[in-house]
C-alpha positions in Angstrom: 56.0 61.7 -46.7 54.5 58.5 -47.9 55.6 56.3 -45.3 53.9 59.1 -42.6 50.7 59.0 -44.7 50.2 55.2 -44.7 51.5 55.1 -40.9 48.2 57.7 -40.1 45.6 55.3 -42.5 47.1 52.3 -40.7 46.1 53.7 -37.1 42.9 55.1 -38.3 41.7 51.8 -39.7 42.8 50.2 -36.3 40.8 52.6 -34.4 37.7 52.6 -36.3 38.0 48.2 -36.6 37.8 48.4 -32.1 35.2 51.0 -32.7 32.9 48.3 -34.9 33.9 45.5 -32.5 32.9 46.9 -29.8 29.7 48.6 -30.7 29.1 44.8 -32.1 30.0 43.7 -28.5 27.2 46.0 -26.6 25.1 44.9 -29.5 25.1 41.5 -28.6 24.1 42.0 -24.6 21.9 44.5 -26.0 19.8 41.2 -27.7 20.7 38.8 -25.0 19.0 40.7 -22.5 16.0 41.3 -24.4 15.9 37.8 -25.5 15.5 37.4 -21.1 13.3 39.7 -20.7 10.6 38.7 -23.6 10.9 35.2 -22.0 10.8 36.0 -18.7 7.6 38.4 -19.6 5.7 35.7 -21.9 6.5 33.1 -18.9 4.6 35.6 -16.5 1.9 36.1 -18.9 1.8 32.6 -19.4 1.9 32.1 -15.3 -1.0 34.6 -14.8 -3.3 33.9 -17.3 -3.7 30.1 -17.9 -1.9 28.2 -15.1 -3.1 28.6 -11.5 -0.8 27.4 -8.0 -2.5 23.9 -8.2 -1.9 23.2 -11.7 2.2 24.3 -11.1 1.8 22.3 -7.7 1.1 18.5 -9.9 3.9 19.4 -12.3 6.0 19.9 -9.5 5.0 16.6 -7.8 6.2 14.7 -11.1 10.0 15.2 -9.7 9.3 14.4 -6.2 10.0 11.2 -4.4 8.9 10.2 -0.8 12.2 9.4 1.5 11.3 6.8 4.9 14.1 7.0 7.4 14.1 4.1 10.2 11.4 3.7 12.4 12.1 1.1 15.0 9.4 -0.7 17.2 11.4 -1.6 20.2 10.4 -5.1 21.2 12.9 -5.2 24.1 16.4 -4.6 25.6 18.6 -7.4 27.1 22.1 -7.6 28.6 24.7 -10.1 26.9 25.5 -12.8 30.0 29.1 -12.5 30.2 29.0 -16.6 29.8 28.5 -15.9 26.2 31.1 -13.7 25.1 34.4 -14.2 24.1 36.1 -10.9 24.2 35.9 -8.6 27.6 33.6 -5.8 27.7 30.3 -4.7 28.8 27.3 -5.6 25.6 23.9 -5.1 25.3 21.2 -6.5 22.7 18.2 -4.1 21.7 15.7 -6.1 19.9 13.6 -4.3 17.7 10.9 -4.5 14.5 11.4 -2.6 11.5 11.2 -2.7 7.7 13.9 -5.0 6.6 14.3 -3.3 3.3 16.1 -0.8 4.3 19.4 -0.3 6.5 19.1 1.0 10.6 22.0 2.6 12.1 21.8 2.4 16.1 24.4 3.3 18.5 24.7 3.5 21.9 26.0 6.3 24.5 26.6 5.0 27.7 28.5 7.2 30.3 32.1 6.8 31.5 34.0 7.5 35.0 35.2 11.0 33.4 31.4 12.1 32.4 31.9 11.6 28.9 29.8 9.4 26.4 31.0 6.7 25.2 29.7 6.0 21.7 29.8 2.4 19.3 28.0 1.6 16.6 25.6 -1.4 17.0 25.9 -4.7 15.2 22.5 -4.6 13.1 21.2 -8.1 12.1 17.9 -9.1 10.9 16.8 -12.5 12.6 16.2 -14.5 9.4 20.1 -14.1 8.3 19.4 -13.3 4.6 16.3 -15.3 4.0 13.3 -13.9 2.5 15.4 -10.6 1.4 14.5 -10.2 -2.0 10.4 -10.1 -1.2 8.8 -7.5 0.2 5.8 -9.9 0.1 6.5 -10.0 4.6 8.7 -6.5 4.2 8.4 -6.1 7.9 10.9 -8.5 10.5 12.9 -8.5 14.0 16.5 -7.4 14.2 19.1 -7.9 17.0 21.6 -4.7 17.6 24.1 -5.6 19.6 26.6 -2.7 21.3 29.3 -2.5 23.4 28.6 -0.2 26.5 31.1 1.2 29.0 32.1 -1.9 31.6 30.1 0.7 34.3 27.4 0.2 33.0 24.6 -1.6 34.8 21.2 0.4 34.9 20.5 2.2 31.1 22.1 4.0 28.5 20.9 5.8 25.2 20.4 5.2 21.7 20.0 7.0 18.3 19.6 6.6 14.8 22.7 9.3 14.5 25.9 9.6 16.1 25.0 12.3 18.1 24.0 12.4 21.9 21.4 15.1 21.1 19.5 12.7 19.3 19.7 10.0 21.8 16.8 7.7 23.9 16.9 6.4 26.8 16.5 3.2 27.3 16.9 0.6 30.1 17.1 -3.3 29.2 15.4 -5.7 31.5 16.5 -7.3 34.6 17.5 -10.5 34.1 15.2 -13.1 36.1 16.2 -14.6 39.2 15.9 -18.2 39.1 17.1 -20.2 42.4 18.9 -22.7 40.1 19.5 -23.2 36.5 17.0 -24.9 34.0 18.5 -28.4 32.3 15.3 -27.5 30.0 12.6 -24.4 29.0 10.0 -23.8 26.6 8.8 -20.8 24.5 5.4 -21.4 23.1 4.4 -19.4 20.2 2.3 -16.4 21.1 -1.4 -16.8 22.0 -3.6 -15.3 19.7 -7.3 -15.8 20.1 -6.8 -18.5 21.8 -9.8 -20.4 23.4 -8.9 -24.5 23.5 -8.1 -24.5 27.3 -7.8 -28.5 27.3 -5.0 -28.7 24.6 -3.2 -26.2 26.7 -3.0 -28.3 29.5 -1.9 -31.1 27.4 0.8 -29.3 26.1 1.9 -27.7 29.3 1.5 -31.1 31.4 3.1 -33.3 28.6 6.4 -30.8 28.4 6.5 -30.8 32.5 6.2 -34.6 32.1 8.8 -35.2 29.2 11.5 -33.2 31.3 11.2 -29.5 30.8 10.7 -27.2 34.2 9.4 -23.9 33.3 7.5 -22.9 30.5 7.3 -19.3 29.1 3.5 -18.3 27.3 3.5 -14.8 25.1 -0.1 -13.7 25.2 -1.6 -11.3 23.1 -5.7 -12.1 23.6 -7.5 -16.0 24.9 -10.8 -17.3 26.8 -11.0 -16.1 30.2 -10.5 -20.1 30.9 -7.3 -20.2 29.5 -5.8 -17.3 30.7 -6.8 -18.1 34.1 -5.5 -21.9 34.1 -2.1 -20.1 33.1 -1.9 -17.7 36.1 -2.9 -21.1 38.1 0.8 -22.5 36.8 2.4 -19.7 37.0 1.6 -19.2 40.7 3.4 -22.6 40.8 6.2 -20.9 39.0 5.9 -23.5 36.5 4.9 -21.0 33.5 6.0 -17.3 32.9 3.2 -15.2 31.4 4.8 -12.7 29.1 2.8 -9.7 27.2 2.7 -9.6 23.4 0.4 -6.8 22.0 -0.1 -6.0 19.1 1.9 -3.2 17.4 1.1 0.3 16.8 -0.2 1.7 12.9 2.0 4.0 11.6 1.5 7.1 9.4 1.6 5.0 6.2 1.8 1.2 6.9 0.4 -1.2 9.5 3.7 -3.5 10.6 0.9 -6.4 11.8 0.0 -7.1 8.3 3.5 -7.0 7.3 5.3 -9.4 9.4 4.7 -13.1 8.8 2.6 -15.2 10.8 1.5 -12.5 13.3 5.0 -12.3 15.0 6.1 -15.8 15.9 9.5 -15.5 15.0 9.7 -12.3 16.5 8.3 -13.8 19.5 10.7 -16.6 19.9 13.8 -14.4 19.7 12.3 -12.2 22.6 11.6 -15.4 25.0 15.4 -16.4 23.8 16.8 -13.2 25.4 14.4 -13.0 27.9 15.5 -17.2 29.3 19.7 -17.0 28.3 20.5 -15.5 31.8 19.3 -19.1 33.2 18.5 -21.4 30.9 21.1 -24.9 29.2 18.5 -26.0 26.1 15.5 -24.3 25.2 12.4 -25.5 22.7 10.6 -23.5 20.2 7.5 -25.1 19.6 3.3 -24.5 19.2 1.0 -25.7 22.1 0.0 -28.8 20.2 3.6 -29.6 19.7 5.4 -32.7 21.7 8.6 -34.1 21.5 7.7 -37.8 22.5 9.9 -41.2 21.6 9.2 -42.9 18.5 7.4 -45.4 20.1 5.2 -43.8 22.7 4.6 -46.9 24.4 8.2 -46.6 25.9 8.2 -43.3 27.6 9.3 -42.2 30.8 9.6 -39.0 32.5 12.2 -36.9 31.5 12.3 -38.7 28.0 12.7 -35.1 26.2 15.4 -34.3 28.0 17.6 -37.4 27.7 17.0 -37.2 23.9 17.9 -33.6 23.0 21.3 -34.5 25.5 21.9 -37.3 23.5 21.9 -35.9 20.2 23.8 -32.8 21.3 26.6 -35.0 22.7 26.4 -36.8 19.6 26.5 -33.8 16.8 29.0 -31.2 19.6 29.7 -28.8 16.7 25.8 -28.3 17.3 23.9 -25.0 17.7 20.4 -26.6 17.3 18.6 -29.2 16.3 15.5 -29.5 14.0 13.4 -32.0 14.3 10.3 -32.4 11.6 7.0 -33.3 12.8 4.3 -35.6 12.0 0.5 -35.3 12.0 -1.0 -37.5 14.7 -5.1 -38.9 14.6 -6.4 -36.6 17.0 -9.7 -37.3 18.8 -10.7 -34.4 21.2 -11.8 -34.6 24.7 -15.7 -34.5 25.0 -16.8 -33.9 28.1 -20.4 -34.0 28.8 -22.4 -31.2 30.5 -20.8 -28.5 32.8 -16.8 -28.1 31.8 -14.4 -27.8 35.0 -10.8 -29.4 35.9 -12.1 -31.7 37.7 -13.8 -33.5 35.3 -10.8 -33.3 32.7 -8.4 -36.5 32.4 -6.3 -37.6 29.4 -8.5 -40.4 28.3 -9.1 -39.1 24.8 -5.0 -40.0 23.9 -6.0 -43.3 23.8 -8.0 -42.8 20.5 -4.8 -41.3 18.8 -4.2 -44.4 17.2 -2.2 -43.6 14.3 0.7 -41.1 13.2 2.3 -40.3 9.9 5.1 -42.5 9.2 9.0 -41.4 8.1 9.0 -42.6 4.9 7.3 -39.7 3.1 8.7 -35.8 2.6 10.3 -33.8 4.8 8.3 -31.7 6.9 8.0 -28.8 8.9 10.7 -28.5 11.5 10.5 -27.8 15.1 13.7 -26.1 16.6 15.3 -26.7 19.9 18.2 -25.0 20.6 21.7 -24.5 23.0 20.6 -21.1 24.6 24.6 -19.6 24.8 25.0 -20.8 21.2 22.1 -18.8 19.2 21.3 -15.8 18.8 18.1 -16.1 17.0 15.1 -18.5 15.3 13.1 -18.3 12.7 10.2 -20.6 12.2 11.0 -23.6 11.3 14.7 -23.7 11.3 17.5 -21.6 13.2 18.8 -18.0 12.2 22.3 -16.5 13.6 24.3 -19.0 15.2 27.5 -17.5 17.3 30.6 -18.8 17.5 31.0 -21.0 14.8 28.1 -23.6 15.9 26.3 -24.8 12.9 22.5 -26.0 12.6 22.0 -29.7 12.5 18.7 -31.8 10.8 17.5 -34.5 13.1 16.4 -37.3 11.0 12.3 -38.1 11.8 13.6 -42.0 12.5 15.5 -41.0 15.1 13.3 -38.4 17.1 11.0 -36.5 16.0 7.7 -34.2 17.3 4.0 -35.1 17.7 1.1 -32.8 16.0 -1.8 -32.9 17.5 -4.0 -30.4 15.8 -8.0 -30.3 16.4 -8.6 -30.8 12.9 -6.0 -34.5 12.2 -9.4 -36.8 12.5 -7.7 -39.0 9.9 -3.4 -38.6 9.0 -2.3 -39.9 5.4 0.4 -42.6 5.6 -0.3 -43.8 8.8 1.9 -45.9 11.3 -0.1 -47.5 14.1 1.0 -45.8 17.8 -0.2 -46.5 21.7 -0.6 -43.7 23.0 -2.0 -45.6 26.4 1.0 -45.7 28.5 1.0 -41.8 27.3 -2.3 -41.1 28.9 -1.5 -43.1 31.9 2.0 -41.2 32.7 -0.3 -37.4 32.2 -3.2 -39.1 34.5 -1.0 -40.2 37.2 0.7 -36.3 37.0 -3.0 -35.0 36.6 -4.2 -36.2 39.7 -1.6 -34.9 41.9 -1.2 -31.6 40.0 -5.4 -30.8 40.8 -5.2 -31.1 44.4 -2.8 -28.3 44.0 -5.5 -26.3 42.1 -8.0 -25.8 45.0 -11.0 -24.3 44.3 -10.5 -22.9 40.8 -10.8 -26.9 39.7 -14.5 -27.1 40.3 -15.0 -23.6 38.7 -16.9 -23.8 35.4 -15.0 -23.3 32.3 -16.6 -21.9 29.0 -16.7 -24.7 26.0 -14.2 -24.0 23.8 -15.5 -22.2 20.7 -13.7 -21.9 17.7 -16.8 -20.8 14.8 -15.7 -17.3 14.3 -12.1 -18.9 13.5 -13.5 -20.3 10.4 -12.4 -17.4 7.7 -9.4 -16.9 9.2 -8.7 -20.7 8.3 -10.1 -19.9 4.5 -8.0 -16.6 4.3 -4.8 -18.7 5.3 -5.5 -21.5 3.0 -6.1 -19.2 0.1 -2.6 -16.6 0.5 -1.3 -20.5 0.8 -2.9 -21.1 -2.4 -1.8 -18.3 -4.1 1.6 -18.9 -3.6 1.3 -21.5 -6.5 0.6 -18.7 -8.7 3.9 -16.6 -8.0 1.6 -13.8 -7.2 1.1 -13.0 -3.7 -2.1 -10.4 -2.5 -0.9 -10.3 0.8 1.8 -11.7 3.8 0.6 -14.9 5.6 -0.4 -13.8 8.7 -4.5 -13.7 9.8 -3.9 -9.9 10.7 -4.7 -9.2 6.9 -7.8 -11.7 7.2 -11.4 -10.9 8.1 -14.0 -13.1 10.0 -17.5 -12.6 8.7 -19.2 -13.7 12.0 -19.1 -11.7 14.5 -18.9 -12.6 18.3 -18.7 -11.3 21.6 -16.4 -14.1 23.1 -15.7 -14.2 27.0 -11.5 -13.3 26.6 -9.0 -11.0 27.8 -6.5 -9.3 26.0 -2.9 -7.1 26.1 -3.5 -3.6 25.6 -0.4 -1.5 25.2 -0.1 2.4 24.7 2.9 3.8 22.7 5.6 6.7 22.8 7.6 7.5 20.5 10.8 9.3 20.0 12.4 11.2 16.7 15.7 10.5 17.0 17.3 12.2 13.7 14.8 11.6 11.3 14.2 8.1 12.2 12.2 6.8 15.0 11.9 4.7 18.2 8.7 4.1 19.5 8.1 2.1 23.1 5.3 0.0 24.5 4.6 1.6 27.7 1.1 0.8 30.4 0.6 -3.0 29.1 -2.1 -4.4 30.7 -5.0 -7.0 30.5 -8.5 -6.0 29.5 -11.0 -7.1 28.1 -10.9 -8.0 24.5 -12.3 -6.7 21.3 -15.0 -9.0 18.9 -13.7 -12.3 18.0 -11.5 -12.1 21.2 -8.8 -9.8 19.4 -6.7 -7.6 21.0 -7.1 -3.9 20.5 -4.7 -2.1 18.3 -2.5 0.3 20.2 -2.0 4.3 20.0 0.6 6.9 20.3 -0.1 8.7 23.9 3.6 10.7 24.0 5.8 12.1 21.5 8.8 14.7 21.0 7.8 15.7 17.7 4.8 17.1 15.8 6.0 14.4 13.3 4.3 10.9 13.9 6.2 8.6 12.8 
């Protein structure tokens, strides 16, 4: 009877413990969910009474963050001469500007017997190999993609920022130039920006014809009506290629030609590279008032600049370039009294060049001349990729070196006495026969050369160079971020390019398409170019 009894208070203390438990249980939700809801109902007060859509908008903009996917500026599209590879296979270059901060994917879809893509992943390299990547001072710079393409391919293919055909461009690389023969020597001349001194382009052009080189390639973005038109006078000799270099487009949030150094000329110099491989041995990099001449000038001949560069190439074979330094040269120009034509020019004023900087102080500035199978690109002073294992080599100034002759070297410091005579005499005698070849256009008047308006552009330059001193930089070295104070309507033309562009993923491409000469804006600039097509409401 007792066991039974404490059996019965033993289940009925069980029952009544689950009972609290689980009353304690619902208790609990009970206050959790009201906790919610007074939360959730002082927030909506909160919401409704003091804070309006704007106010929640700017606290929501504290946790945002702006993401830029590649946009690429496509600056052209070569095929890889098969004399330069070393594996078989079908390869294409795209050369193209874009922020060299970030990373670009590219590949390439080009179509096979069987109708179906073939797809590779591009090579991306930017042109300066590495240098300059830790400022963002210049944060905009060529790169070289290089794919391989189905061996069928001969025409176009497509590219994209993804790995997926939807995304895909077309895009067809230039036919390679038909020369009749191939050039010992070429030239790429920086781009032509404002230019107006029409007689130090025909020094430069005669003086490289002279010294060995037989065509002579001229990117031109804006010059005097003078100098353009003495360039399609060569070029109807086929001595000089005229190539278009407009500026580039502004995008949603930057403008690239502020961002890339010195208005392009790197950029520039890679394009001519592709553009003269197909049919060119050695090619020079070098500004209009830039020579190659023998250290004594007195003992030149024709085809001097070509028997050097041989030489030192034979010399150094592991060679993929070669950089020679410059020095300043007295510089007297021409002055030619009353009405300016052809016929009245000659190369007398060399004669008063009396005097160059000698070797025995700093290194300077470099000049580059290259192998044209051996490089892939160059920067501005020195060389960038090399291919197959072919190395950059310095050519010491007391062996060669180049001649500056800028407008502004009345006096040099260090000087070491020169005669330029025989010079003048070798470019007269090549003068005279050259003009009769001009007819009529050499009794045309030409505008005097006018340079006034380039006068803060010089300032602006000398004070980024200044700054540099300070380790604080306002702005990248290039006159595009410069301002000239006078204003003038100067007698030039100009390229003028329209753009399209294409979303591809969420980066971009974007084309130059109608490129044509016009008329130049103020100050003889070119005019800045727009988007005219487009896939996507996006701009890029």
């Amino acid at each position: 009877m007792h066991r039974t009894l404490q059996r019965s208070i033993s289940i009925v203390n069980r029952k009544l413990r689950y009972l609290n438990g689980r009353a304690g249980g619902i208790g609990d939700w009970i206050y959790r969910f009201s906790l919610i809801f007074f939360a959730f109902l002082c927030g909506s007060v909160w919401y409704s009474r003091t804070i309006n859509m704007w106010a929640m908008k700017n606290i929501g903009d504290t946790f945002l963050r702006k993401e830029i996917y590649s946009r690429q500026i496509i600056l052209g599209a070569f095929w890889r001469d098969e004399s330069e590879q070393n594996v078989e296979g079908r390869y294409a270059v795209i050369h193209f500007l874009a922020d060299g901060r970030m990373e670009h994917p590219l590949y390439c879809f080009s179509m096979q017997a069987n109708n179906r893509y073939m797809i590779t992943r591009a090579n991306v390299q930017r042109i300066h190999r590495g240098k300059r990547a830790s400022s963002d001072i210049c944060s905009w710079a060529g790169h070289i993609a290089e794919c391989e393409l189905d061996v069928h391919s001969f025409k176009d293919f497509k590219i994209s920022t993804t790995p997926n055909v939807e995304d895909s461009m077309l895009i067809t690389p230039e036919t390679p130039l038909k020369e009749p023969r191939r050039h010992d020597m070429v030239v790429c001349m920086a781009p032509m920006y404002i230019y107006t001194d029409w007689e130090i382009l025909i020094t430069g052009i005669e003086t490289w014809l002279a010294m060995g080189a037989s065509k002579i390639v001229v990117p031109v973005q804006s010059a005097s009506n003078a100098t353009y038109k003495i360039l399609q006078e060569y070029e109807k000799k086929g001595l000089v290629i005229i190539r278009p270099w407009s500026k580039w487009p502004i995008l949603s949030d930057t403008n690239p030609n502020g961002l890339v150094l010195s208005r392009g000329i790197e950029e520039s110099h890679v394009n001519c590279l592709f553009f003269v491989k197909p049919w060119s041995d050695i090619v020079v990099f070098s500004d209009i008032d830039d020579f190659l001449l023998p250290l004594q000038p007195e003992t030149l001949k024709f085809g001097d600049n070509l028997r050097i560069i041989r030489e030192l190439f034979a010399e150094h074979p592991q060679s993929g370039s070669l950089l020679f330094e410059h020095r300043d040269v007295q510089f007297v120009p021409p002055q030619i009294e009353g009405a300016q034509s052809l016929a009245k020019f000659n190369f007398e004023f060399l004669r008063n060049s009396k005097n160059k900087m000698n070797c025995n102080v700093w290194r300077m500035k470099t000049r580059v001349v290259v192998n044209a199978s051996r490089v892939d690109s160059v920067n501005m002073h020195e060389t960038g990729i090399h291919r197959l294992g072919y190395v950059q080599t310095r050519v010491p100034c007391r062996q060669a070196h180049f001649y500056h002759l800028r407008h502004s070297h009345n006096t040099v410091p260090s000087p070491t006495p020169i005669n330029m005579s025989p010079f003048a005499d070798l470019l007269n005698k090549q003068w005279t026969e050259r003009l009769e070849t001009f007819t009529d256009f050499k009794t045309q008047f030409l505008n005097k050369t006018n340079t006034e308006y380039l006068e803060d552009f010089d300032r602006c330059m000398g004070a980024i160079n200044d700054e540099h001193w300070s380790m604080k930089v306002s702005r990248c070295l290039t006159p595009h971020v410069c301002f000239s104070r006078l204003r003038r309507q100067v007698d030039c033309v100009a390229v003028a390019s329209d753009y399209e562009f294409y979303r591809s993923g969420r980066g971009y491409f974007m084309n130059p398409i109608n490129s044509r000469i016009q008329r130049s804006e103020t100050n003889c600039e070119s005019p800045t170019p727009e988007f005219i097509a487009g896939n996507h409401y996006f701009s890029p």
